[in-house]
C-alpha positions in Angstrom: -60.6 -57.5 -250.5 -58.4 -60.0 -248.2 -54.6 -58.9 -248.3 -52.7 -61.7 -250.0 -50.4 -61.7 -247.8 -51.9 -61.6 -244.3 -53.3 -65.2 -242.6 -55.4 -64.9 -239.6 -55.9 -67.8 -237.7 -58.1 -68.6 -234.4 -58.6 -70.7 -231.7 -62.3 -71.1 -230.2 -62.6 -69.1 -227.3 -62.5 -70.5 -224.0 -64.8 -71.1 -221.0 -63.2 -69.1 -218.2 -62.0 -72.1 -216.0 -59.4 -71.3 -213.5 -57.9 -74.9 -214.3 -56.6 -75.6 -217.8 -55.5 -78.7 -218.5 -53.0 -80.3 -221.0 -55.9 -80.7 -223.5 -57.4 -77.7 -223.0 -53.9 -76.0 -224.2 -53.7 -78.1 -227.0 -55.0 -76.0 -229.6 -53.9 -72.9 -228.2 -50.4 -74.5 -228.9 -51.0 -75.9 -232.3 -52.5 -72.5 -233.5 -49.2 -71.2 -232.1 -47.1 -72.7 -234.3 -48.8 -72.3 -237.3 -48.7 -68.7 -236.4 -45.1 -68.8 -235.9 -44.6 -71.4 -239.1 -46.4 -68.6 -241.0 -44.6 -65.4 -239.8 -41.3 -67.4 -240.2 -42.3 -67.6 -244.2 -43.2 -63.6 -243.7 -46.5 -63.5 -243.9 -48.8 -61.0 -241.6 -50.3 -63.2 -239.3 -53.0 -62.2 -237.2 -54.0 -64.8 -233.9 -56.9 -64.6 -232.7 -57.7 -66.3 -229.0 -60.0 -65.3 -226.3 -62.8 -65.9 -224.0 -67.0 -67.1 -224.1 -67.7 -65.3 -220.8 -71.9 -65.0 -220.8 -74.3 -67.6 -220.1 -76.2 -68.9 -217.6 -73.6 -71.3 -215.7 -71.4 -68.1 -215.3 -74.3 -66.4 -213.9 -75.1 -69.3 -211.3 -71.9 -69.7 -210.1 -71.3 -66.4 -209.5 -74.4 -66.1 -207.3 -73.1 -69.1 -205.2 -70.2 -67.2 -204.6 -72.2 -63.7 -203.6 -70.4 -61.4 -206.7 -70.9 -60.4 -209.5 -70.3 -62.5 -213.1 -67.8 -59.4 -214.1 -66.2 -60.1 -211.0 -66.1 -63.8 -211.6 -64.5 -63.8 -215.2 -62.1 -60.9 -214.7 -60.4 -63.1 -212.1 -59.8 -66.2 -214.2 -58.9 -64.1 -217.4 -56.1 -62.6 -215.7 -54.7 -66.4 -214.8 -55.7 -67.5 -218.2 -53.7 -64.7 -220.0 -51.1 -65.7 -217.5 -51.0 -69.3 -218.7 -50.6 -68.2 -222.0 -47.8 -65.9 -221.1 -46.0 -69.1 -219.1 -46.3 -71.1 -222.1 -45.0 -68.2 -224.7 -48.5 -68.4 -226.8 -47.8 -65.5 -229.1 -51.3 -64.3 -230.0 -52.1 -61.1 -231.5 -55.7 -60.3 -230.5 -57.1 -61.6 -227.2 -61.0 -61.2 -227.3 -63.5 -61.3 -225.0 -67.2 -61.7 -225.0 -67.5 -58.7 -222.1 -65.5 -56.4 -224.4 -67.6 -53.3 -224.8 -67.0 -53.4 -228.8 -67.4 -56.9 -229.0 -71.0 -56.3 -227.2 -71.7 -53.2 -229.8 -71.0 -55.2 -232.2 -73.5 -58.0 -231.6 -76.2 -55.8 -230.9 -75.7 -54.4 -234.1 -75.0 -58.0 -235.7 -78.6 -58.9 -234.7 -80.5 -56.3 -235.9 -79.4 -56.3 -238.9 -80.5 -59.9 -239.2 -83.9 -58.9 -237.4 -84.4 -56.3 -240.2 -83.6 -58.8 -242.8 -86.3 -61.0 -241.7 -84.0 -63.8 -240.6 -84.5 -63.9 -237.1 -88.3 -63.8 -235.5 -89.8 -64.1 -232.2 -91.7 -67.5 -231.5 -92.1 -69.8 -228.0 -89.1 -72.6 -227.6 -89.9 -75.9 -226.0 -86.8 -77.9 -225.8 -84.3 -80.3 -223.4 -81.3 -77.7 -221.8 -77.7 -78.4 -221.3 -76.6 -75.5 -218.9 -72.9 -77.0 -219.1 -72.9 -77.5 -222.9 -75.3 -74.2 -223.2 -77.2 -76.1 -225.8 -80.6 -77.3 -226.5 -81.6 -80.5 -228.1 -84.5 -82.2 -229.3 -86.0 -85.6 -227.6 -84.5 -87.8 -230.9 -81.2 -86.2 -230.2 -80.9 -87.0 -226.5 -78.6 -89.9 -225.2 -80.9 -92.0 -223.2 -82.5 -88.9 -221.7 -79.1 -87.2 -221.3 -77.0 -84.5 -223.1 -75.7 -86.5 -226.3 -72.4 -84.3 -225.9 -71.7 -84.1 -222.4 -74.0 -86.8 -221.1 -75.4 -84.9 -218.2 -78.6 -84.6 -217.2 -80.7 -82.3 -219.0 -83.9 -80.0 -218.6 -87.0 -79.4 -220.3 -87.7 -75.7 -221.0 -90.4 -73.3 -222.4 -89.8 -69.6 -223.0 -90.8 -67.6 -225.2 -87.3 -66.6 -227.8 -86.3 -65.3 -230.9 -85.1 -68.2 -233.9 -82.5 -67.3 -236.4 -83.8 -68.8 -239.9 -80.9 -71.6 -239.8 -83.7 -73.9 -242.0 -83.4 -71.1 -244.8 -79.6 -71.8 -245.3 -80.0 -75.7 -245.1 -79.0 -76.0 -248.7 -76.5 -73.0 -249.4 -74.5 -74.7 -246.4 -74.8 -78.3 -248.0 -73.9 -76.9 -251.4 -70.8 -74.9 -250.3 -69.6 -77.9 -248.4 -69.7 -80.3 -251.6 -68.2 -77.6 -253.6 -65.2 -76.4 -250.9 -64.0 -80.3 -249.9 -61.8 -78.3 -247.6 -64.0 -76.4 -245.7 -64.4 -78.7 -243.2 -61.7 -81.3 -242.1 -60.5 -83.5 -241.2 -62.8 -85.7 -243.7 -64.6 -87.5 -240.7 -66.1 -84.4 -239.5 -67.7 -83.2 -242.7 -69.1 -86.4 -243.1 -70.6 -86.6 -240.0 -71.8 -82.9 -240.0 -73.3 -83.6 -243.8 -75.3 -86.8 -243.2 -76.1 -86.4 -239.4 -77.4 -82.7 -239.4 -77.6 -81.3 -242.2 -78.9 -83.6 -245.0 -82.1 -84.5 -242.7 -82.7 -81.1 -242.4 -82.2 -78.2 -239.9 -84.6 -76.8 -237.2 -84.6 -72.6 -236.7 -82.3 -71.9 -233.8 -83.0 -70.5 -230.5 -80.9 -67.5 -230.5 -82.0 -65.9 -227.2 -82.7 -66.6 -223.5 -85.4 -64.7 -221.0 -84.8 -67.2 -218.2 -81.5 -65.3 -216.9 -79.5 -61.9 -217.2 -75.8 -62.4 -218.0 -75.6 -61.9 -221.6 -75.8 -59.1 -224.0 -79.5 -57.5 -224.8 -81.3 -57.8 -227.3 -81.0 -54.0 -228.9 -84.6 -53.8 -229.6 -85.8 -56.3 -226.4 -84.6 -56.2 -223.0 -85.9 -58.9 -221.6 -84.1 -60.7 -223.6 -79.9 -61.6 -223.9 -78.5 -62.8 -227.2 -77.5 -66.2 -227.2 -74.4 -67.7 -226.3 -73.6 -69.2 -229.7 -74.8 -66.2 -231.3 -72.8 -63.8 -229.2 -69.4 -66.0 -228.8 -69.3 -67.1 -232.8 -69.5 -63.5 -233.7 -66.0 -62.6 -232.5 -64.3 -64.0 -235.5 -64.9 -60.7 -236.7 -66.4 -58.1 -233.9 -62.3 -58.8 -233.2 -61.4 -57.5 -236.6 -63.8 -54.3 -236.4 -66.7 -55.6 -238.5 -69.7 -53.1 -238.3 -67.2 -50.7 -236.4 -65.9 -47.0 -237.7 -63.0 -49.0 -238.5 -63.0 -52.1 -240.2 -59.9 -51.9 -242.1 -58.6 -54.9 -240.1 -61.8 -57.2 -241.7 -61.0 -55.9 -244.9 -57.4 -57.4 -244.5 -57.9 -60.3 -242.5 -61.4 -61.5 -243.5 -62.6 -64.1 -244.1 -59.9 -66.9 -241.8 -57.9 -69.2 -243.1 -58.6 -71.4 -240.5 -61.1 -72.0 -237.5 -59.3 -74.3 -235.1 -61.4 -76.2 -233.0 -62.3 -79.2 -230.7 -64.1 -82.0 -232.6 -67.4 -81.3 -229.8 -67.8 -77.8 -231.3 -67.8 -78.3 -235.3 -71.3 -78.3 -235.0 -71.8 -74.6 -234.2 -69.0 -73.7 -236.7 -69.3 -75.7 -239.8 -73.1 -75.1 -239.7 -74.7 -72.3 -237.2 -71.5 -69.7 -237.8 -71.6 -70.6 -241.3 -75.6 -69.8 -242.2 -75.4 -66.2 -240.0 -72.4 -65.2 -242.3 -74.4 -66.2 -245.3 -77.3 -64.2 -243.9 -75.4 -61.4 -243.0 -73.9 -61.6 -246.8 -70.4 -62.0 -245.7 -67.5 -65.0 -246.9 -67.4 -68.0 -245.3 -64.4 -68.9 -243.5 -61.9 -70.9 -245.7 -61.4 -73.8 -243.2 -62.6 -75.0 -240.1 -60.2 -77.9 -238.8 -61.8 -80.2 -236.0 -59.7 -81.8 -233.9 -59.8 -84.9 -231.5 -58.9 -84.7 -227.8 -55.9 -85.6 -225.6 -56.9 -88.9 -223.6 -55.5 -89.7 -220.0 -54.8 -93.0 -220.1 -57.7 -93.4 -223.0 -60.1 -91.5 -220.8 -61.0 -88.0 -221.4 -59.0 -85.8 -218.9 -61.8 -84.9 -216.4 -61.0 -82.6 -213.3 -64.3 -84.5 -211.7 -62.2 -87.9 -212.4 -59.2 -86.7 -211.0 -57.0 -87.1 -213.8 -55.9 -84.2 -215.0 -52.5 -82.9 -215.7 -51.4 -79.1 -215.9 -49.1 -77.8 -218.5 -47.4 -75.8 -215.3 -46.3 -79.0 -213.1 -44.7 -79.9 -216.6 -43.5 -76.4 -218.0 -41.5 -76.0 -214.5 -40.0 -79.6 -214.3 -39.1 -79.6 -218.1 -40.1 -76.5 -219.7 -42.5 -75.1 -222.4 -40.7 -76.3 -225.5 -40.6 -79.8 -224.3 -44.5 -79.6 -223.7 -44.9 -78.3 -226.6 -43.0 -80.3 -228.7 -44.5 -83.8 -227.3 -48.2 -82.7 -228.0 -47.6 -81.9 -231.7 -45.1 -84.4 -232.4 -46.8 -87.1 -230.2 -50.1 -87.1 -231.3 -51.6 -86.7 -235.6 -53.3 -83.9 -235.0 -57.5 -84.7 -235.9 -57.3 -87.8 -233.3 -57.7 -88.4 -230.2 -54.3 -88.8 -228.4 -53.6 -90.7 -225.2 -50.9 -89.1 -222.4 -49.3 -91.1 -220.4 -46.5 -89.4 -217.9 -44.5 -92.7 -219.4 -45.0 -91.5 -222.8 -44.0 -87.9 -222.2 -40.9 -89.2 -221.0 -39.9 -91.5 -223.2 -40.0 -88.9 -225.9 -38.0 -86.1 -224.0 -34.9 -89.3 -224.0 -35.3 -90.5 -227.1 -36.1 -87.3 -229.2 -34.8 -84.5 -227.3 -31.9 -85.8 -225.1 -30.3 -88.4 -227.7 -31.3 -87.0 -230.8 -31.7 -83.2 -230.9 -29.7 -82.3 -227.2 -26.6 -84.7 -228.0 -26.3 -83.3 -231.1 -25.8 -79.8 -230.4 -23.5 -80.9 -227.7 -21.3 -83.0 -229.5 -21.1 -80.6 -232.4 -20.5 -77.6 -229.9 -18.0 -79.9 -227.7 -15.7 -81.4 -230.8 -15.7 -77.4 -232.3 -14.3 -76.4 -229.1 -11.7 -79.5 -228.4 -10.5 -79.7 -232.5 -10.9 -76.2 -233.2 -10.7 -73.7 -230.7 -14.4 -72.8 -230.3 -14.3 -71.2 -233.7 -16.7 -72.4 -236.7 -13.7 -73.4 -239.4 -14.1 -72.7 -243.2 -15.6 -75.9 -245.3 -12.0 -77.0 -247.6 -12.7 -80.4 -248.4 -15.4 -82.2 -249.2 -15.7 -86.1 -249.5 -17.8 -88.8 -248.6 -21.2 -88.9 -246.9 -21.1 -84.6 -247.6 -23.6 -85.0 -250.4 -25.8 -86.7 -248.3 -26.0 -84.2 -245.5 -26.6 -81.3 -247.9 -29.2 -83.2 -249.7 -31.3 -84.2 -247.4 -31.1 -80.4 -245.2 -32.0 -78.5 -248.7 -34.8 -81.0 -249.2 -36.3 -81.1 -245.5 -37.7 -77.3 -245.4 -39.9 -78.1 -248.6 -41.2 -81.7 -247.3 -41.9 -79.7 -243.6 -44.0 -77.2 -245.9 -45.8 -79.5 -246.9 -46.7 -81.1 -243.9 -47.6 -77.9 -242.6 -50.2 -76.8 -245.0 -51.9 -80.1 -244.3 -51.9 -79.7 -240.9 -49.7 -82.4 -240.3 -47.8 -81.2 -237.5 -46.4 -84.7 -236.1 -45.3 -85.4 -239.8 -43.2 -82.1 -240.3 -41.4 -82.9 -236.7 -41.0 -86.4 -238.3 -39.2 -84.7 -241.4 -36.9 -82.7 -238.7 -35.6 -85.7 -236.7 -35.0 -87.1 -239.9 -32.5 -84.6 -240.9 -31.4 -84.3 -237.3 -31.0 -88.3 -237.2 -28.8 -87.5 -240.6 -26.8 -85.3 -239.0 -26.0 -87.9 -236.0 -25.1 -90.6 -238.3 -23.0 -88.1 -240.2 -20.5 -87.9 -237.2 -20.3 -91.3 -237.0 -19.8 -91.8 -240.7 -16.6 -89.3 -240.9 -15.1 -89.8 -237.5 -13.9 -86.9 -236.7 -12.2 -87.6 -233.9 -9.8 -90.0 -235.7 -9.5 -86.7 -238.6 -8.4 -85.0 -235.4 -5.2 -87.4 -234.7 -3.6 -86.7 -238.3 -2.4 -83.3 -239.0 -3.3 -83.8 -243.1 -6.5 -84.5 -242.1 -7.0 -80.7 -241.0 -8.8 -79.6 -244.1 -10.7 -82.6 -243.8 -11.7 -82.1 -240.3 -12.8 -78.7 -240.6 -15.2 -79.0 -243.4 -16.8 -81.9 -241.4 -17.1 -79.7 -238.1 -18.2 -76.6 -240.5 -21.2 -79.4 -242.0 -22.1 -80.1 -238.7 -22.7 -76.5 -237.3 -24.3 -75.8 -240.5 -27.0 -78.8 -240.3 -28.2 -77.6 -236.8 -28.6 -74.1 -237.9 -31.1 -75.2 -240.2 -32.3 -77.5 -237.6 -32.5 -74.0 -235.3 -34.6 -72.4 -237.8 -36.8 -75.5 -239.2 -37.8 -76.2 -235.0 -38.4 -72.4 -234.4 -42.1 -72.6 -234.9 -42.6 -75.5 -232.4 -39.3 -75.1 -230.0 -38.4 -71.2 -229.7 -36.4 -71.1 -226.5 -34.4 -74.4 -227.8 -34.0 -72.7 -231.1 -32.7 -69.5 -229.2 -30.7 -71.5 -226.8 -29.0 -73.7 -230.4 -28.1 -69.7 -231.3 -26.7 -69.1 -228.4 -24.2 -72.1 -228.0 -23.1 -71.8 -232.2 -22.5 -67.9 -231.4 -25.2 -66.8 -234.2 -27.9 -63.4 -233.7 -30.6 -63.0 -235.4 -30.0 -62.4 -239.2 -29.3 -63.7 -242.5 -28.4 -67.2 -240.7 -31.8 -67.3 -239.4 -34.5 -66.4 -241.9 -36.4 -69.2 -243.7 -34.5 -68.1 -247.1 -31.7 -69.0 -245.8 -32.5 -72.3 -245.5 -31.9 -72.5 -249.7 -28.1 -73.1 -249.1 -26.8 -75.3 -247.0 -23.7 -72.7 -246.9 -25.3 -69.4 -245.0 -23.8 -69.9 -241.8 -20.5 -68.2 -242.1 -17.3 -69.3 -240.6 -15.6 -67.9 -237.3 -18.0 -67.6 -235.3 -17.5 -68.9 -232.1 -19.3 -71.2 -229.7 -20.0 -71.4 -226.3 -20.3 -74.7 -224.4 -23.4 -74.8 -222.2 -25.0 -77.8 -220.0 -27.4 -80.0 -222.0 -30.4 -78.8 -223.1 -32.7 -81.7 -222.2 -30.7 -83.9 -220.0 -31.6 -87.6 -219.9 -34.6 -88.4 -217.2 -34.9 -91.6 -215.1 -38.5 -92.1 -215.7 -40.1 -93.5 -213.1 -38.3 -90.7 -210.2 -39.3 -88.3 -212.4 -43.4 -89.1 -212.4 -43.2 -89.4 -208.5 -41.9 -85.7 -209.3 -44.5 -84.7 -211.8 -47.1 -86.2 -209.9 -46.1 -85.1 -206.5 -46.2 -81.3 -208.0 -49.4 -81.8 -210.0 -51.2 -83.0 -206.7 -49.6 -79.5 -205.2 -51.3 -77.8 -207.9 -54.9 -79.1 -207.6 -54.4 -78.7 -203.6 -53.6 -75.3 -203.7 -56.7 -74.2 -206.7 -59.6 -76.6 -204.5 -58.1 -75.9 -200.7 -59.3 -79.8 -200.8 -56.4 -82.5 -200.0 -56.4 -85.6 -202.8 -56.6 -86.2 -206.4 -60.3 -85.3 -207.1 -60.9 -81.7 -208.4 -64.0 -79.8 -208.4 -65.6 -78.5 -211.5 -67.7 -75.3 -211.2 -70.6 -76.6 -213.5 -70.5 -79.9 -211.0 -74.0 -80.6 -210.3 -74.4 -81.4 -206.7 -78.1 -82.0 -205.4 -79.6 -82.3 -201.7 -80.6 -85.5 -199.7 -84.3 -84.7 -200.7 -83.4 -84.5 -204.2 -81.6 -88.2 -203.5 -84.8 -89.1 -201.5 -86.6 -88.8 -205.1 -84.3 -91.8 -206.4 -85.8 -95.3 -206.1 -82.9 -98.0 -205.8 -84.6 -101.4 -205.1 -83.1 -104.6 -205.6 -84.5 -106.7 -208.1 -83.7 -110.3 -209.7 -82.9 -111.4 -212.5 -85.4 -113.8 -214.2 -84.7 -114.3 -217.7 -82.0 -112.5 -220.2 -81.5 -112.0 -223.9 -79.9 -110.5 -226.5 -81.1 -107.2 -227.6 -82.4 -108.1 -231.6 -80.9 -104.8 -233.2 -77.9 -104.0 -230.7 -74.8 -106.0 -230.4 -74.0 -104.4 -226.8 -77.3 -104.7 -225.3 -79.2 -106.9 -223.2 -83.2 -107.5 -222.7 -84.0 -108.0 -219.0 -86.7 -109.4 -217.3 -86.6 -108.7 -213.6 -88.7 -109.7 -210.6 -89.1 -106.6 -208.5 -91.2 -107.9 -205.1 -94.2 -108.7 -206.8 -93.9 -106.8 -210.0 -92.1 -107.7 -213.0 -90.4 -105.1 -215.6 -88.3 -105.0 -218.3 -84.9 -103.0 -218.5 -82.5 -102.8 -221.5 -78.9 -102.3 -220.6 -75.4 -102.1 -222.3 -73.2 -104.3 -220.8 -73.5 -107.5 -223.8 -69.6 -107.2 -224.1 -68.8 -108.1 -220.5 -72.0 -110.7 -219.5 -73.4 -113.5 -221.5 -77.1 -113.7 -220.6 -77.1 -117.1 -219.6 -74.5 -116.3 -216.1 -77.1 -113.6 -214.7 -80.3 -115.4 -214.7 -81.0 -115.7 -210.4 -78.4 -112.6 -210.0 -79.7 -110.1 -207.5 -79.2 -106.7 -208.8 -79.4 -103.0 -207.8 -82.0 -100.7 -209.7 -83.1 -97.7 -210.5 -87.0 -98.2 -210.3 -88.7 -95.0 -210.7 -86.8 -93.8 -214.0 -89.2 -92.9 -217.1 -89.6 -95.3 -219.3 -87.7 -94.8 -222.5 -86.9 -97.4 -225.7 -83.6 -98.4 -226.3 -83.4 -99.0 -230.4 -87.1 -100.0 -230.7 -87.5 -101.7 -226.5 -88.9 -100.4 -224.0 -87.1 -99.9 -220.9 -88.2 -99.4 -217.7 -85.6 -98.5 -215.5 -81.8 -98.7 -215.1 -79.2 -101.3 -213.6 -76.4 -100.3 -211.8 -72.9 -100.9 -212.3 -69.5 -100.4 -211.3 -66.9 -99.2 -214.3 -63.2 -98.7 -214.0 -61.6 -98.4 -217.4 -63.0 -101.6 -219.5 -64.0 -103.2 -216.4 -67.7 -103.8 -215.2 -69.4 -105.0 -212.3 -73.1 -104.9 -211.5 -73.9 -103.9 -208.3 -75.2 -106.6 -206.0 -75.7 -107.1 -202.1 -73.3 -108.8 -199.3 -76.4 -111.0 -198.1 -79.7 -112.5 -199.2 -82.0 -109.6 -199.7 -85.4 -110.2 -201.4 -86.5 -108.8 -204.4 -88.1 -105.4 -204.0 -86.2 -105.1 -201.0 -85.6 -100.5 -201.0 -81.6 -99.7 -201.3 -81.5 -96.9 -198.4 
């Protein structure tokens, strides 16, 4: 029986890539602070994060590079776990897939559905991902690419071993409808109810014969368990499930909450779900998909050069102002754009003015009026009540926020008190008090009101902004105690009086934006130098899929003209070609109805790709591809300098 008390939260685990980016970190952040939120309200909070470390793009890679996958991983685990140190993730368990329990634990995970009858041997004929480790069906393909990733993909036949996912087709719709929270946000239970599972599911490949790195089958060698098989099942190989010890699972199990990127509810809302109903265990409570964080509305991409690194930030500006502009930037189950603009806009506004100008007019006007010391309250008057009111109130309304998973909201709720607190000073003037000797009383319960607001502040931002919340401690002369605890945010009269505070330089001083993204930038292009050895913006990706100049030889580009064009009859942002190739004509369907009319490319020469498959685009045939140029919303189709005849080869 789950311990009422305890929460246990998780992250998914992560592909070992030497080079996280800003939205890789982005769950591993938000997972963070609802840890912290959760421990703050004294609960036992367990954190789960780790890493998927088998499969067969591990396996290739590390054969490029002549060692071993072991070798391979344990070298980017170690700068992983670094990251996470650098950015103060405070985690409880990190797992990973090469554990030698974890391992056990599959092994023994999959026999037991093997003697249960849910998993069989049978012969899998299928389209391959390697990068997305996934296969699909030809319906399920994005114009002959991987509908998640939209790389190429393989066709393969081995033989396997299927898990019985069909059986649990129903059980999984039913506890769905029944546990509307299960999966959120809404979106992503929708889309996961009426795209996958209401027309049915296939048995799952859970097994590969066609490489090595992986975990054997217990009862077949020639065969390694399946990625999504193997890295699902550390939800609870992590807590000792099937182990001598499994008093962890008994406390822990099942999660309050899978965190993961909205590309990946598939495999937990659905595949995790129907092996823990076949193993006979709960179900997790929630699995919360999020979106991702946009560069400039385009998915950061080391391939498209656009990446930024939480480090080029963390050392310019530090963690907690990294951390703070995800969560409070973004409403967390969107996508989110970054700019470097945005970033910095938000360190002025929210942390310099607001929260950092707060503190050190509070800290500065204790010091001048007072002596450093933190005066008794004697007499209260007008705009108190306010103050108080809304400080009691906030901790309740962040609460809230926080069980939703509304992390920008309960920031919002913060900087709404902290905004109180600013106009406060204004409102009671303390600085006129100062000037009149019977204002004394007067001026002390105002300065006393003000160094109690930001201690509540100090605990309320805890969660997201430790090292601020440490460094507000620090400058009002508190230690960790009664002042500090989230009980103690009942009374807006905890922090005692006396105490004495020490004047420090600002906190988040004020940033002249555009020096300071020549900065950032001028580091982050440091940073992707020194992990490629390759001079510019563009970073490699070890999944990149390069081929040879026989493999190019294969591609037929001719150039080919336009001859008549039309409106695609079930497709708004598609166009019906005909095209004169030499002396052949052909048909191609292509998306680019939102930037042409049809009528300005009839006699347009145009590049092709003439020996693609054939394939039909919502119910046409099309017979090859044309190219195009794309940058952001803009397209161009690719055309020639001079006259060149139709059927003329591109070399």
């Amino acid at each position: 029986m789950k311990d009422k008390n305890s929460f246990y939260i998780t992250t998914p685990l992560y592909y070992p890539s030497a080079n996280l980016t800003i939205g890789h970190t982005y769950t591993t952040v938000a997972v963070d602070a609802l840890a912290r939120y959760k421990r703050l309200q004294g609960l036992d909070v367990k954190f789960l994060t780790g890493t998927d470390e088998h499969g067969q793009k591990i396996e290739k890679v590390a054969n490029e590079r002549g060692i071993s996958p072991k070798e391979y991983v344990d070298k980017i685990v170690g700068e992983i776990k670094e990251l996470w140190k650098t950015m103060d993730i405070s985690y409880d368990i990190f797992i990973r897939t090469t554990d030698d329990y974890h391992e056990k634990t599959v092994q023994k995970i999959f026999q037991k559905l093997y003697d249960k009858g849910d998993i069989y041997k049978g012969v899998y004929e299928g389209y391959y991902c390697t990068p997305c480790e996934s296969f699909f069906t030809e319906n399920q393909l994005n114009e002959g690419n991987c509908p998640d990733c939209n790389r190429p993909v393989e066709k393969q036949k081995e033989e396997t071993y299927f898990f019985k996912l069909s059986k649990y087709t129903d059980k999984l719709i039913k506890h769905i409808e029944e546990n509307p929270d299960f999966i959120q946000p809404e979106s992503r239970k929708n889309e996961m109810l009426n795209n996958f599972l209401k027309p049915g599911l296939d048995d799952l490949s859970v097994t590969r014969s066609s490489f090595d790195w992986g975990i054997k089958v217990p009862f077949d060698d020639e065969h390694v368990i399946y990625v999504w098989t193997d890295a699902l099942s550390n939800y609870i190989t992590a807590l000792g499930y099937l182990s001598d010890d499994d008093s962890d699972y008994k406390k822990y199990w099942p999660a309050d909450i899978h965190f993961v990127g909205k590309e990946i509810v598939r495999f937990h809302t659905i595949i995790w779900p129907a092996l823990l109903l076949a193993l006979g265990e709960e179900l997790p409570k929630q699995v919360f998909g999020h979106g991702w964080i946009l560069f400039d509305n385009d998915r950061m991409s080391k391939s498209k050069g656009n990446v930024v690194y939480p480090e080029s930030i963390i050392e310019l500006y530090g963690v907690d102002a990294l951390k703070y502009f995800l969560l409070r930037e973004f409403t967390f189950g969107q996508d989110g754009s970054f700019t470097k603009e945005k970033f910095m806009n938000r360190l002025n506004s929210d942390l310099a003015n607001d929260l950092g100008n707060l503190v050190s007019r509070t800290v500065a006007m204790i010091g001048k009026y007072n002596g450093g010391i933190i005066p008794q309250a004697k007499k209260t008057g007008e705009f108190d009540d306010k103050l108080k009111n809304i400080a009691i109130s906030t901790p309740s309304l962040v609460d809230g926020h926080m069980d939703d998973l509304k992390y920008s909201s309960a920031l919002e709720e913060i900087w709404k008190l902290i905004g109180r607190t600013n106009k406060y000073i204004d409102e009671t003037t303390p600085w006129i008090l100062a000037k009149y000797d019977d204002k004394k009383d007067r001026l002390d319960t105002v300065l006393y009101n003000l160094a109690e607001s930001i201690r509540i502040i100090s605990v309320l931002i805890r969660p997201f902004m430790e090292n601020t919340s440490n460094e507000i401690w620090k400058q009002l002369g508190i230690d960790s105690g009664d002042y500090t605890t989230w009980e103690s945010l009942s009374n807006f009269a905890s922090l005692e009086s006396g105490l004495k505070v020490r004047k420090e330089a600002p906190m988040f001083p004020r940033l002249e934006v555009e020096k300071e993204i020549e900065k950032l930038d001028k580091l982050n292009k440091k940073l992707i130098e020194e992990r490629t050895g390759k001079k510019g913006e563009e970073e490699i990706e070890v999944e990149e899929n390069y081929i040879s100049i026989d493999e190019f030889d294969k591609v037929d580009l001719k150039i080919a003209e336009i001859v008549k064009a039309e409106k695609h009859p079930d497709a708004d942002k598609l166009l019906v070609f005909k095209l004169r190739v030499g002396e052949e004509e052909r048909q191609i369907v292509s998306g680019i109805a939102e930037v042409y009319s049809p009528e300005e490319l009839i006699g347009k020469k145009v590049v092709i790709v003439a020996n693609l498959k054939p394939i039909k685009l919502r119910g046409v045939k099309s017979e090859g591809m044309i190219l195009s140029a794309e940058k952001g919303k803009a397209i161009s189709l690719l055309t020639t300098l001079d006259e060149i005849e139709s059927g003329a080869k591109v070399l």
